[in-house]
Each structure stands twice: as structure tokens, then as C-alpha cells.
DSSP file (Angstrom, degrees, kcal/mol; ACC not computed):
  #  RESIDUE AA STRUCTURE BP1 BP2  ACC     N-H-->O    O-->H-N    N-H-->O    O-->H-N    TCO  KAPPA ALPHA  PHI   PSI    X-CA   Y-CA   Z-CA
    1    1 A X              0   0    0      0, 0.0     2,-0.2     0, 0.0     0, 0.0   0.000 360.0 360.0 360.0 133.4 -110.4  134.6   83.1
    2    2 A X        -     0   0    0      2,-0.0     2,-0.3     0, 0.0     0, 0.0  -0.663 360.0-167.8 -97.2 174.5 -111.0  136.7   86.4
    3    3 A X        -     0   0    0     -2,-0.2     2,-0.2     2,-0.1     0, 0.0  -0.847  10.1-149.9-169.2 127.6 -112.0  135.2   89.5
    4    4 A X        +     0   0    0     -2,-0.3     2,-0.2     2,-0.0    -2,-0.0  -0.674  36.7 126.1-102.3 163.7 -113.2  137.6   92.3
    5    5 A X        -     0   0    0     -2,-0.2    -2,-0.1     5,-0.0     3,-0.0  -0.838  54.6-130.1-166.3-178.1 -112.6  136.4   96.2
    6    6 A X  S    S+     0   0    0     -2,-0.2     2,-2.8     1,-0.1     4,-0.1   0.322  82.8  91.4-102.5 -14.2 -111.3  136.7   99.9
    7    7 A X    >>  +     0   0    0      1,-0.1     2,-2.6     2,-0.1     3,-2.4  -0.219  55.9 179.2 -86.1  72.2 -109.8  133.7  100.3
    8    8 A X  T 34 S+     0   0    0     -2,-2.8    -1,-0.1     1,-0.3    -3,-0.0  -0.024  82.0  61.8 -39.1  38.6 -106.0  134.8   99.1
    9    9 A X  T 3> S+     0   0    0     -2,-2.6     4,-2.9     3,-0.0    -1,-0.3  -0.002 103.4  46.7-141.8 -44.3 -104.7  131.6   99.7
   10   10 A X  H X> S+     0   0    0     -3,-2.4     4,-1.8     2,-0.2     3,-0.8   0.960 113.7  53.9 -72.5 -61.4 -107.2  130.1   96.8
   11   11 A X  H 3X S+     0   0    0     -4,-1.1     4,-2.8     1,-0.2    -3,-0.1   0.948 110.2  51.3 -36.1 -58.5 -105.9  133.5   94.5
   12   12 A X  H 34 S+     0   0    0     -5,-0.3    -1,-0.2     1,-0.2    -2,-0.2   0.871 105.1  51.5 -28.0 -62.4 -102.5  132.2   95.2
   13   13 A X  H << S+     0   0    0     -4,-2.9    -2,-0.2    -3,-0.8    -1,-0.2   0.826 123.3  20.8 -40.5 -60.2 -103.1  129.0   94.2
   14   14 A X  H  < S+     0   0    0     -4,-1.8     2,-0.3     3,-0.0    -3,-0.2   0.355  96.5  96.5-104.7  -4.5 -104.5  129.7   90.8
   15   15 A X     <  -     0   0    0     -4,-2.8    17,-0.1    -5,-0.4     3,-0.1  -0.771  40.0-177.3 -83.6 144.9 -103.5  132.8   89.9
   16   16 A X  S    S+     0   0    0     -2,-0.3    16,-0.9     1,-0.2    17,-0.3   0.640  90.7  41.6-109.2   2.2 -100.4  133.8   87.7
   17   17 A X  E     -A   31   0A   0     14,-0.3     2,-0.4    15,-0.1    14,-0.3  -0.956  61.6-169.0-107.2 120.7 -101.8  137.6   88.6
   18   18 A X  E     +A   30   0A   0     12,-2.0    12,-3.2    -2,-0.2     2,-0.3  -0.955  13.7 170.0-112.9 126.8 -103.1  139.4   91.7
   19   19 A X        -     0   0    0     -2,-0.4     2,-0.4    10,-0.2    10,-0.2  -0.980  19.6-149.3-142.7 147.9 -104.6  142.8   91.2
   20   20 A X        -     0   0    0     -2,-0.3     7,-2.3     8,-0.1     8,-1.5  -0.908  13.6-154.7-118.1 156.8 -106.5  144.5   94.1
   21   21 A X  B     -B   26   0B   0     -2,-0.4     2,-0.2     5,-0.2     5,-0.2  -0.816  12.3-166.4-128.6 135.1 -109.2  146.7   93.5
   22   22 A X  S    S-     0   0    0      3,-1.1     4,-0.1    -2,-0.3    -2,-0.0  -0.579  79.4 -25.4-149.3 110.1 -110.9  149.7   95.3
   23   23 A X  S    S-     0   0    0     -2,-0.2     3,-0.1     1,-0.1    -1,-0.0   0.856 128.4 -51.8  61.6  45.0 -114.2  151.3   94.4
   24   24 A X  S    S+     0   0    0      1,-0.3     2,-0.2     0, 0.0    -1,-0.1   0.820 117.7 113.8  72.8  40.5 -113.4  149.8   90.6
   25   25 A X  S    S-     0   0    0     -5,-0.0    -3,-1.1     0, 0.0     2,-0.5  -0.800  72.9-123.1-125.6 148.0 -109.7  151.5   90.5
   26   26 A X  B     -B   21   0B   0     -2,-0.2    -5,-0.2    -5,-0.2     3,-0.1  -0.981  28.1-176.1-117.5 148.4 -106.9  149.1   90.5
   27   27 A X        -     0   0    0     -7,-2.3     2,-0.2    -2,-0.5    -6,-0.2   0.644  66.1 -14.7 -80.4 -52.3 -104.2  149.7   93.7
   28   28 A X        -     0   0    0     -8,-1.5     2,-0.1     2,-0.0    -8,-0.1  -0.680  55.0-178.5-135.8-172.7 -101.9  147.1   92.8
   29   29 A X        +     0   0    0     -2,-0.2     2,-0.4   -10,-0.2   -10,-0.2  -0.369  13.4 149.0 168.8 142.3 -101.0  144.4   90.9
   30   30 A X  E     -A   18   0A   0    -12,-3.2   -12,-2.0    -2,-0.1    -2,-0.0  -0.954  46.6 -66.7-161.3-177.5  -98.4  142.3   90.5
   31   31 A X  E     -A   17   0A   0     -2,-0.4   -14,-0.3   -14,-0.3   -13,-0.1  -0.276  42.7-125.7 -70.4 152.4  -97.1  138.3   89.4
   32   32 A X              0   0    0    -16,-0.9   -15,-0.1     1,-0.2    -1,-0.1   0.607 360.0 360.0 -87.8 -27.3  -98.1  136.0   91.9
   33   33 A X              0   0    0    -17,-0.3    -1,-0.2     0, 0.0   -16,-0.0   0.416 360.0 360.0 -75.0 360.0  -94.1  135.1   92.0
């Protein structure tokens, strides 16, 4: 499932992934651990 936001602290919560995105390129990404 994706789930887009701003609140990083809710992405924290519930994600087991963080990737950040810019103009539909991915920047990063990495384990939430």
C-alpha cells in the first residue's frame, strides 16, 4: 500500500519504508529502522 503525506511522524509510525520523491524521481529511500 502507499500512503502519500507531510506529517513524517504518521510515516514513521506506519511505515516499514520511507521513500522521498521529487518531480516523480525517487531521492532516497530507506527502512524506517
Amino acid at each position: 500500500m502507499v500512503c502519500v503525506t507531510h506529517e513524517m511522524g504518521f510515516a514513521r509510525a506506519v511505515a516499514d519504508r520511507v521513500i522521498f520523491m521529487d518531480a516523480g524521481q525517487i531521492v532516497e529511500e530507506a527502512a524506517r529502522y
